[in-house]
C-alpha positions in Angstrom: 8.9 4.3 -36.1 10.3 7.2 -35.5 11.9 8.7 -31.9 11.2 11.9 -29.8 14.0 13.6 -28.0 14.0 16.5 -25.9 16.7 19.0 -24.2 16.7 18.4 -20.3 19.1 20.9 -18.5 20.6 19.7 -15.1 19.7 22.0 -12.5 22.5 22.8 -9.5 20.9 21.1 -7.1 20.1 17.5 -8.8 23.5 16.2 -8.3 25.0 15.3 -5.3 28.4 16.3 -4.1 30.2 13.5 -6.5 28.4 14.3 -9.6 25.3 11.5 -9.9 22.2 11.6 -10.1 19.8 9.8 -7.6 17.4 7.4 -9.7 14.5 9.6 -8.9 15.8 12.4 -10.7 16.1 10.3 -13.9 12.5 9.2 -13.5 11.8 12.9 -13.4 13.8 13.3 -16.6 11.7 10.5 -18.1 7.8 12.3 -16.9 9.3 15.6 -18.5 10.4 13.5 -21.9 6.7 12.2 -21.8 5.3 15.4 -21.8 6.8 17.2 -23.9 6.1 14.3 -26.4 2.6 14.5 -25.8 2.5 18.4 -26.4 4.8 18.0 -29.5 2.0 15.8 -30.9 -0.8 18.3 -29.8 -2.3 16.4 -27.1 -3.5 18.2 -23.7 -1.3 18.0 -20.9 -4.5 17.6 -18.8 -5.8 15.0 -16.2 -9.0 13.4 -17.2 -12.0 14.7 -14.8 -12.3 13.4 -11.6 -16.0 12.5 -10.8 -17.2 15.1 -8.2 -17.9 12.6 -4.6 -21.8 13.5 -3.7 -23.2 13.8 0.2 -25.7 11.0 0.2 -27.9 11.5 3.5 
């Protein structure tokens, strides 16, 4: 098995006046790890298609 890592820079504003991090910002940290992953291994960072809703009437 082998492990991904990826380079996450802390912007100015994610901290709070003491220096943390709220939990949030980590689970953001975590989507970007994700995919980045996905696009190292050179699958789509897309959505699969939403059926379109049809008018019936």
């Amino acid at each position: 098995m082998s492990v991904f890592s990826t380079h996450i820079v802390v912007r100015g504003y994610e901290p709070h006046t003491q220096g943390h991090l709220n939990n949030a910002v980590y689970h953001q940290y975590a989507e970007h790890a994700h995919w980045e992953c996905l696009r190292t291994a050179g699958l789509p960072q897309a959505y699969p298609e939403v059926p379109a809703q049809r008018t019936v009437g």
